[in-house]
C-alpha positions in Angstrom: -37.5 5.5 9.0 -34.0 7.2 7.4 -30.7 5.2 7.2 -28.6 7.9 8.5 -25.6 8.4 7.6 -22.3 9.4 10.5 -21.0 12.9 8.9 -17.5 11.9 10.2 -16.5 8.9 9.0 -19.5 8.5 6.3 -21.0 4.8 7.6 -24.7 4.2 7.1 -26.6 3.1 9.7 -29.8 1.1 10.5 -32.9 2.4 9.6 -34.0 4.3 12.6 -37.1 6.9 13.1 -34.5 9.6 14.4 -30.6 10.6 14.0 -29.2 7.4 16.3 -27.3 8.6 19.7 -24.3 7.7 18.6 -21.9 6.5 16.0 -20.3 3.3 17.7 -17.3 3.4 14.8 -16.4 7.0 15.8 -16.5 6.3 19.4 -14.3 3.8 19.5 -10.9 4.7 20.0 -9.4 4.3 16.5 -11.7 7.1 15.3 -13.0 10.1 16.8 -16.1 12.2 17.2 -15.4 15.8 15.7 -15.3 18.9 17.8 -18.6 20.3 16.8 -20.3 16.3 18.3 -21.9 13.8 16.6 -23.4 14.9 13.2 -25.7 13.2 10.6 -26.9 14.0 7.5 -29.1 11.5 4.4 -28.7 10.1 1.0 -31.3 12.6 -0.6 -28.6 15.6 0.9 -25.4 13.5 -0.2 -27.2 13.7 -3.4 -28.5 17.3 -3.4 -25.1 18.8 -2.2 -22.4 16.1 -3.9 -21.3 14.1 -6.5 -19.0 11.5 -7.8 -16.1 11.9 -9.8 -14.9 8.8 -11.9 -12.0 8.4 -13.5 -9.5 5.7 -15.1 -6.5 5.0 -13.1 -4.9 2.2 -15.2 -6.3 0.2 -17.2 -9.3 -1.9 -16.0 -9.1 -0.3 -12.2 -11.5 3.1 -12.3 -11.5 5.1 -9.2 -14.8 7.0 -7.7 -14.7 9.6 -4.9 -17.2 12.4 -4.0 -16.5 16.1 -4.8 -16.7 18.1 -2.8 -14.4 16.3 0.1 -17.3 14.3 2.4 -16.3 12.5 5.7 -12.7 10.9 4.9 -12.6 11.6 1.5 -11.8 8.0 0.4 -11.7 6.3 -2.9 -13.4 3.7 -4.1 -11.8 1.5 -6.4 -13.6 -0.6 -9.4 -11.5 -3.8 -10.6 -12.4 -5.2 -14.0 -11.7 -8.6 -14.8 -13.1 -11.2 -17.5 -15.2 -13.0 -14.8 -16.7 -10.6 -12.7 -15.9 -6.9 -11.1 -15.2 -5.8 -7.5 -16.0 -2.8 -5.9 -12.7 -2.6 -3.1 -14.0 -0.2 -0.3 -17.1 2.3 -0.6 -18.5 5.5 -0.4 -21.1 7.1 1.2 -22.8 8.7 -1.9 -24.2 6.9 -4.5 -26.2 8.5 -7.6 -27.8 7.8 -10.7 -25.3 8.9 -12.8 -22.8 7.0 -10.7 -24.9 3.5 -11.3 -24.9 4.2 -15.1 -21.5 4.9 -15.1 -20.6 1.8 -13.5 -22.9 -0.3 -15.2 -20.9 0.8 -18.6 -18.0 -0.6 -17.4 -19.8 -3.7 -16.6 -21.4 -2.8 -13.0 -20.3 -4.6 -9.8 -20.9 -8.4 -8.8 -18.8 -8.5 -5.5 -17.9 -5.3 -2.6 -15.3 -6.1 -0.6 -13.9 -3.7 2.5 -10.3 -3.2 3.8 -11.8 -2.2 7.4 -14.7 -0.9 8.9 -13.9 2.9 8.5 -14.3 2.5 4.3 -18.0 0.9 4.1 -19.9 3.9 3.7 -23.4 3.2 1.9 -22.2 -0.3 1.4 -25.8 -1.9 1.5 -27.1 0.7 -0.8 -24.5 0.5 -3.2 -25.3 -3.4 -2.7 -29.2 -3.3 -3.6 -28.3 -1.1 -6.6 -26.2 -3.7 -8.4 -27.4 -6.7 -7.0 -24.1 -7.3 -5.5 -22.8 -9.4 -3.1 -20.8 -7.8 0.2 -17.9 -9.1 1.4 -16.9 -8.3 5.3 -14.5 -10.7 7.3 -16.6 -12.0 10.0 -13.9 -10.6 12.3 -15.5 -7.3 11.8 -18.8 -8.4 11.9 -19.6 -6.3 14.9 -19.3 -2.8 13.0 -22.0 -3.8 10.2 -23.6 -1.0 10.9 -26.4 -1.6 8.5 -26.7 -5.6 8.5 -28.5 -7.1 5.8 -28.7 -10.1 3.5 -26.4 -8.7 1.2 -23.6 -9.1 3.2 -21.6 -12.1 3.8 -19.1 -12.6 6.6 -16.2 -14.3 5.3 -13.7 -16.3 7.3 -10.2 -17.4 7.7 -7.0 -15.9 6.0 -7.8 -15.9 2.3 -10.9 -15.7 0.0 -10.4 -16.2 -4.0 -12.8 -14.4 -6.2 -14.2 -15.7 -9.2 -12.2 -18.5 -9.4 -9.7 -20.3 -7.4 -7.0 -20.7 -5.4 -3.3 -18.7 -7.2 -5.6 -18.9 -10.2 -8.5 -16.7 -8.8 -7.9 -13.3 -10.8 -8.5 -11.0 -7.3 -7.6 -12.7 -3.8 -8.7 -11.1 -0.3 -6.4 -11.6 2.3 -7.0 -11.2 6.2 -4.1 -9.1 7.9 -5.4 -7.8 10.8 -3.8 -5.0 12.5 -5.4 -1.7 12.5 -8.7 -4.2 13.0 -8.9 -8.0 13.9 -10.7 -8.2 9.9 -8.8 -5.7 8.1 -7.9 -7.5 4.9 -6.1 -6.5 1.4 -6.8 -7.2 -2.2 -4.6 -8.7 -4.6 -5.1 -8.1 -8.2 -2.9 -10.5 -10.7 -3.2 -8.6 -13.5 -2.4 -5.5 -11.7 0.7 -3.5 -12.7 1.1 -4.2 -16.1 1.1 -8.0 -15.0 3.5 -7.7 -12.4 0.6 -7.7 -9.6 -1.1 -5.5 -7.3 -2.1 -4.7 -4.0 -5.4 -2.5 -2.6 -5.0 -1.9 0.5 -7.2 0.5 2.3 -5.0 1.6 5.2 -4.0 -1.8 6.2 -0.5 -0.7 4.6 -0.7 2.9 4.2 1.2 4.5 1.5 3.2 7.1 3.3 3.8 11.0 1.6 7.4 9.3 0.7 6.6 6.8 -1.6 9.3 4.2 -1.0 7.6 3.8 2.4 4.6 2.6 4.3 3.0 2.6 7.4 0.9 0.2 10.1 -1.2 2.0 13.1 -3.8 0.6 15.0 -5.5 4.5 14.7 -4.4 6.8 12.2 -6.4 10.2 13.9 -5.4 8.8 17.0 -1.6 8.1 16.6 -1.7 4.9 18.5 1.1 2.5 16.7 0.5 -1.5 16.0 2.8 -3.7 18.4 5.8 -5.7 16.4 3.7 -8.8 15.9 0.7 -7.1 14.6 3.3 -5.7 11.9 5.2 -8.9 11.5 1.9 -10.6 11.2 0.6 -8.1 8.6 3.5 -8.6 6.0 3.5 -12.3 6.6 0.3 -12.5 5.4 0.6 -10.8 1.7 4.2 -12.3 1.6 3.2 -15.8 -0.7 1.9 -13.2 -3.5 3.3 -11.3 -6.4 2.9 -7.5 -6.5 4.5 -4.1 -7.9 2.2 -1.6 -7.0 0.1 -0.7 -4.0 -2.8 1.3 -3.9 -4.1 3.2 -0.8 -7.8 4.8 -0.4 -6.2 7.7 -1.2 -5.8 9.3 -4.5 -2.1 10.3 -4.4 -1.4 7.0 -2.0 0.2 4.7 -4.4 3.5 2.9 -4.7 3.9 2.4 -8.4 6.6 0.1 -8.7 9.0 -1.4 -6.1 5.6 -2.4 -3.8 7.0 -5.2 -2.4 10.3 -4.2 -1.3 8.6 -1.1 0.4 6.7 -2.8 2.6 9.9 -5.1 3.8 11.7 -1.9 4.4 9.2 -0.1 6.2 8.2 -2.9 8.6 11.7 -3.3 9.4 11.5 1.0 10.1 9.1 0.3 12.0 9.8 -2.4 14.2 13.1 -1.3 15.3 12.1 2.9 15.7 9.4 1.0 18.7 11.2 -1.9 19.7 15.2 0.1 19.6 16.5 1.3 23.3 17.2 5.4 23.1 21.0 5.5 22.9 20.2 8.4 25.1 18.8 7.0 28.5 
Protein backbone atom coordinates (compact mmCIF):
# COMPACT_ATOMS: atom_id res chain seq x y z
CA UNK A 1 0.00 0.00 0.00
CA UNK A 2 1.74 3.60 -1.25
CA UNK A 3 0.22 7.00 -0.35
CA UNK A 4 0.52 8.43 -3.71
CA UNK A 5 1.02 11.52 -4.32
CA UNK A 6 -1.23 13.72 -7.48
CA UNK A 7 2.01 15.07 -9.68
CA UNK A 8 -0.19 18.27 -10.43
CA UNK A 9 -1.25 19.83 -7.61
CA UNK A 10 1.10 17.62 -5.04
CA UNK A 11 -1.82 16.20 -2.52
CA UNK A 12 -1.26 12.87 -0.93
CA UNK A 13 -3.67 10.46 -1.06
CA UNK A 14 -5.03 7.38 0.84
CA UNK A 15 -2.97 4.50 1.03
CA UNK A 16 -4.05 2.48 -1.88
CA UNK A 17 -2.37 -0.91 -3.52
CA UNK A 18 -2.17 1.05 -6.98
CA UNK A 19 -1.93 4.75 -8.45
CA UNK A 20 -5.85 5.81 -7.56
CA UNK A 21 -8.04 6.62 -10.89
CA UNK A 22 -8.24 9.88 -10.27
CA UNK A 23 -7.28 12.97 -8.38
CA UNK A 24 -10.76 14.34 -7.15
CA UNK A 25 -8.91 18.02 -6.37
CA UNK A 26 -7.69 18.25 -9.97
CA UNK A 27 -10.97 17.32 -11.41
CA UNK A 28 -12.84 19.55 -9.98
CA UNK A 29 -13.21 22.67 -11.78
CA UNK A 30 -10.94 25.09 -9.85
CA UNK A 31 -7.92 22.89 -10.87
CA UNK A 32 -7.11 20.97 -13.78
CA UNK A 33 -5.74 17.68 -14.94
CA UNK A 34 -2.51 18.35 -17.12
CA UNK A 35 -2.26 17.66 -20.82
CA UNK A 36 -0.14 14.65 -20.54
CA UNK A 37 -3.45 13.00 -17.81
CA UNK A 38 -3.42 12.12 -14.53
CA UNK A 39 0.15 11.49 -13.15
CA UNK A 40 1.51 10.13 -9.75
CA UNK A 41 4.67 9.71 -8.31
CA UNK A 42 5.92 8.65 -4.18
CA UNK A 43 7.68 10.11 -1.16
CA UNK A 44 10.82 7.78 -1.71
CA UNK A 45 11.08 9.65 -5.49
CA UNK A 46 10.16 13.19 -4.04
CA UNK A 47 13.06 12.32 -1.90
CA UNK A 48 15.47 10.74 -4.49
CA UNK A 49 14.79 13.58 -7.14
CA UNK A 50 14.13 16.84 -4.64
CA UNK A 51 14.84 18.78 -1.85
CA UNK A 52 13.87 21.54 0.35
CA UNK A 53 15.27 24.81 0.46
CA UNK A 54 14.90 26.85 3.83
CA UNK A 55 15.37 30.12 4.38
CA UNK A 56 14.62 33.21 6.83
CA UNK A 57 12.14 35.62 5.60
CA UNK A 58 11.89 37.98 8.60
CA UNK A 59 12.42 37.36 11.65
CA UNK A 60 10.73 34.35 13.30
CA UNK A 61 8.69 33.36 9.86
CA UNK A 62 11.16 30.81 7.79
CA UNK A 63 9.92 29.79 4.43
CA UNK A 64 10.42 26.00 2.89
CA UNK A 65 9.82 25.16 -0.80
CA UNK A 66 11.14 22.25 -2.94
CA UNK A 67 13.91 22.76 -5.61
CA UNK A 68 13.63 21.81 -8.23
CA UNK A 69 9.86 23.49 -8.98
CA UNK A 70 7.32 20.21 -8.02
CA UNK A 71 3.51 20.52 -8.62
CA UNK A 72 2.66 24.31 -7.78
CA UNK A 73 5.65 25.31 -6.42
CA UNK A 74 4.19 26.64 -3.15
CA UNK A 75 5.79 27.75 -0.01
CA UNK A 76 5.43 26.74 3.12
CA UNK A 77 5.68 29.09 5.81
CA UNK A 78 7.01 28.35 9.62
CA UNK A 79 5.71 30.97 12.27
CA UNK A 80 7.62 31.17 15.52
CA UNK A 81 6.17 32.33 18.52
CA UNK A 82 6.89 32.03 22.47
CA UNK A 83 4.01 29.42 22.85
CA UNK A 84 4.09 27.18 20.06
CA UNK A 85 4.89 27.19 16.12
CA UNK A 86 2.69 26.77 13.01
CA UNK A 87 3.32 25.35 9.94
CA UNK A 88 0.76 27.71 7.43
CA UNK A 89 0.16 25.51 4.28
CA UNK A 90 2.38 22.39 3.16
CA UNK A 91 4.42 20.64 0.85
CA UNK A 92 4.53 17.63 -0.71
CA UNK A 93 8.22 16.62 0.18
CA UNK A 94 9.34 16.14 3.35
CA UNK A 95 13.08 14.91 4.31
CA UNK A 96 15.28 14.24 7.02
CA UNK A 97 17.18 17.12 6.73
CA UNK A 98 14.06 19.14 6.50
CA UNK A 99 12.72 17.62 10.02
CA UNK A 100 16.16 18.52 11.69
CA UNK A 101 16.00 21.79 10.31
CA UNK A 102 12.72 22.52 11.62
CA UNK A 103 13.20 20.91 14.76
CA UNK A 104 16.18 23.67 15.39
CA UNK A 105 13.93 26.25 15.14
CA UNK A 106 11.74 24.61 17.55
CA UNK A 107 9.72 22.03 15.21
CA UNK A 108 5.97 22.41 14.57
CA UNK A 109 3.04 21.90 17.12
CA UNK A 110 0.03 23.12 14.83
CA UNK A 111 -0.40 22.87 10.49
CA UNK A 112 -2.93 24.87 9.42
CA UNK A 113 -4.18 25.23 5.42
CA UNK A 114 -5.39 28.24 3.48
CA UNK A 115 -7.42 25.81 0.97
CA UNK A 116 -7.35 22.50 -0.19
CA UNK A 117 -4.83 22.99 -3.22
CA UNK A 118 -1.74 23.75 -0.47
CA UNK A 119 -1.96 20.39 1.79
CA UNK A 120 0.50 18.40 0.15
CA UNK A 121 1.98 15.56 2.47
CA UNK A 122 0.09 17.20 5.29
CA UNK A 123 -0.35 13.92 7.31
CA UNK A 124 3.20 12.98 6.88
CA UNK A 125 4.55 16.15 7.76
CA UNK A 126 1.92 15.60 10.79
CA UNK A 127 3.31 12.09 12.10
CA UNK A 128 6.84 13.56 11.85
CA UNK A 129 6.31 16.26 14.44
CA UNK A 130 3.65 15.10 16.27
CA UNK A 131 1.52 17.89 15.16
CA UNK A 132 -1.80 18.73 15.19
CA UNK A 133 -3.69 19.54 11.57
CA UNK A 134 -5.88 22.14 11.31
CA UNK A 135 -8.59 21.98 8.23
CA UNK A 136 -12.00 23.98 8.37
CA UNK A 137 -14.63 21.45 8.42
CA UNK A 138 -15.95 23.30 5.40
CA UNK A 139 -13.31 21.58 3.41
CA UNK A 140 -13.52 18.42 5.02
CA UNK A 141 -14.47 16.70 1.84
CA UNK A 142 -10.98 17.17 0.03
CA UNK A 143 -8.98 15.44 3.05
CA UNK A 144 -7.59 13.44 0.78
CA UNK A 145 -5.57 11.39 3.36
CA UNK A 146 -7.95 11.53 6.49
CA UNK A 147 -6.43 10.61 9.66
CA UNK A 148 -6.40 11.32 13.43
CA UNK A 149 -4.18 14.04 13.03
CA UNK A 150 -6.42 16.24 11.57
CA UNK A 151 -9.01 18.25 13.14
CA UNK A 152 -11.82 19.98 11.39
CA UNK A 153 -12.36 23.26 12.79
CA UNK A 154 -15.48 25.28 12.62
CA UNK A 155 -17.00 28.66 12.52
CA UNK A 156 -15.31 32.02 11.48
CA UNK A 157 -12.25 32.26 13.77
CA UNK A 158 -9.89 29.91 15.59
CA UNK A 159 -7.09 31.51 18.15
CA UNK A 160 -3.91 29.56 18.61
CA UNK A 161 -2.10 29.12 21.61
CA UNK A 162 -4.01 31.43 23.40
CA UNK A 163 -7.02 33.40 23.16
CA UNK A 164 -9.25 35.56 21.67
CA UNK A 165 -7.22 39.33 20.31
CA UNK A 166 -4.60 38.02 22.64
CA UNK A 167 -3.97 34.60 20.81
CA UNK A 168 -0.42 35.44 19.05
CA UNK A 169 -1.65 33.65 15.52
CA UNK A 170 -5.60 33.76 14.64
CA UNK A 171 -7.22 31.60 11.66
CA UNK A 172 -9.88 33.23 10.07
CA UNK A 173 -12.63 31.60 7.68
CA UNK A 174 -13.09 33.71 4.37
CA UNK A 175 -14.35 31.60 1.99
CA UNK A 176 -14.29 32.37 -1.52
CA UNK A 177 -12.11 30.51 -3.77
CA UNK A 178 -13.44 27.43 -1.36
CA UNK A 179 -16.45 27.41 1.26
CA UNK A 180 -13.13 26.72 4.04
CA UNK A 181 -10.48 28.82 2.64
CA UNK A 182 -9.24 30.74 5.68
CA UNK A 183 -6.18 33.29 6.44
CA UNK A 184 -3.66 33.59 9.13
CA UNK A 185 -3.04 36.49 11.24
CA UNK A 186 0.23 36.96 12.92
CA UNK A 187 0.44 39.87 15.64
CA UNK A 188 3.81 40.21 15.80
CA UNK A 189 4.10 40.11 12.12
CA UNK A 190 5.58 43.18 10.41
CA UNK A 191 7.78 44.52 12.79
CA UNK A 192 4.65 44.62 15.11
CA UNK A 193 2.40 46.18 12.89
CA UNK A 194 0.72 42.70 11.97
CA UNK A 195 0.49 40.20 9.34
CA UNK A 196 -1.49 38.38 7.11
CA UNK A 197 -0.70 34.63 5.36
CA UNK A 198 -2.89 34.13 3.01
CA UNK A 199 -2.43 31.30 0.64
CA UNK A 200 -4.42 32.51 -2.33
CA UNK A 201 -7.38 33.57 -0.49
CA UNK A 202 -6.08 37.20 -1.30
CA UNK A 203 -3.54 36.78 -3.90
CA UNK A 204 -0.71 39.14 -4.07
CA UNK A 205 -0.89 40.39 -7.58
CA UNK A 206 2.68 41.03 -9.82
CA UNK A 207 1.76 44.92 -8.85
CA UNK A 208 2.25 44.98 -5.39
CA UNK A 209 -0.29 47.63 -4.29
CA UNK A 210 -2.91 45.19 -5.48
CA UNK A 211 -4.60 41.87 -4.89
CA UNK A 212 -6.77 39.52 -6.25
CA UNK A 213 -10.00 37.04 -5.41
CA UNK A 214 -11.02 34.08 -8.02
CA UNK A 215 -12.90 31.19 -7.42
CA UNK A 216 -10.11 29.27 -9.92
CA UNK A 217 -6.89 30.76 -10.63
CA UNK A 218 -5.81 28.06 -13.77
CA UNK A 219 -9.23 28.31 -14.65
CA UNK A 220 -9.98 32.11 -14.80
CA UNK A 221 -13.36 31.81 -13.28
CA UNK A 222 -13.81 35.22 -10.97
CA UNK A 223 -15.67 35.25 -7.28
CA UNK A 224 -19.15 37.04 -7.43
CA UNK A 225 -19.28 40.59 -5.37
CA UNK A 226 -20.45 39.07 -2.16
CA UNK A 227 -17.90 36.36 -2.13
CA UNK A 228 -15.38 39.41 -2.27
CA UNK A 229 -17.27 41.67 -0.01
CA UNK A 230 -17.54 38.73 2.29
CA UNK A 231 -13.86 37.94 2.07
CA UNK A 232 -12.55 41.47 3.30
CA UNK A 233 -15.26 41.62 5.86
CA UNK A 234 -13.93 38.93 7.45
CA UNK A 235 -10.03 39.96 8.09
CA UNK A 236 -11.45 43.58 8.52
CA UNK A 237 -11.58 43.61 12.75
CA UNK A 238 -7.60 42.91 12.65
CA UNK A 239 -4.43 44.81 12.37
CA UNK A 240 -2.02 44.09 9.51
CA UNK A 241 0.87 45.69 7.28
CA UNK A 242 2.04 42.98 5.30
CA UNK A 243 0.64 40.06 3.40
CA UNK A 244 2.14 37.06 2.50
CA UNK A 245 1.10 34.84 -0.42
CA UNK A 246 2.36 31.07 -1.12
CA UNK A 247 4.51 32.44 -3.34
CA UNK A 248 7.88 33.62 -2.89
CA UNK A 249 7.87 37.00 -4.58
CA UNK A 250 3.90 37.35 -3.44
CA UNK A 251 4.12 39.75 -0.61
CA UNK A 252 2.78 43.15 0.21
CA UNK A 253 5.33 44.61 2.54
CA UNK A 254 3.72 47.52 3.89
CA UNK A 255 0.47 49.25 3.05
CA UNK A 256 -1.51 45.45 3.38
CA UNK A 257 -4.45 46.66 4.47
CA UNK A 258 -5.21 49.47 2.25
CA UNK A 259 -4.45 47.15 -0.70
CA UNK A 260 -6.88 44.90 -0.16
CA UNK A 261 -9.69 47.79 0.21
CA UNK A 262 -8.47 49.06 -3.04
CA UNK A 263 -8.48 46.01 -4.97
CA UNK A 264 -11.82 44.69 -3.80
CA UNK A 265 -13.30 47.95 -4.77
CA UNK A 266 -11.18 47.17 -8.52
CA UNK A 267 -12.68 44.40 -8.49
CA UNK A 268 -16.15 44.75 -7.76
CA UNK A 269 -16.96 47.48 -10.04
CA UNK A 270 -14.54 46.05 -13.28
CA UNK A 271 -17.61 42.83 -12.90
CA UNK A 272 -20.46 44.57 -11.62
CA UNK A 273 -19.74 48.25 -14.01
CA UNK A 274 -22.17 48.35 -17.36
CA UNK A 275 -19.69 48.68 -20.66
CA UNK A 276 -19.98 52.36 -21.53
CA UNK A 277 -19.87 50.79 -24.92
CA UNK A 278 -23.19 48.64 -25.34
Amino acid sequence: MENYICATCGVQHAATEGPPDGCPICQDERQYIGPVGQRWTTMAQLQQDYHNVIRPVEPNLTGIVTHPEFCIAQRALLVQTPHGNLLWDCISLIDDPTVAALQALGGVDVIALSHPHLAGSMVDWAHAFDATIYMHAADRQWAMRPDPSIEFWEGETLPLFGNGHDAPLTLINTGGHFEGSSVAHWAAGAEGRGALLTGDTIMVASDRRYVTFMYSYPNMIPLPPGAVRRIVAAVEPFSYDRIYGSWTPRVIHEGAREAVQRSAERYVAAITDPDPAL
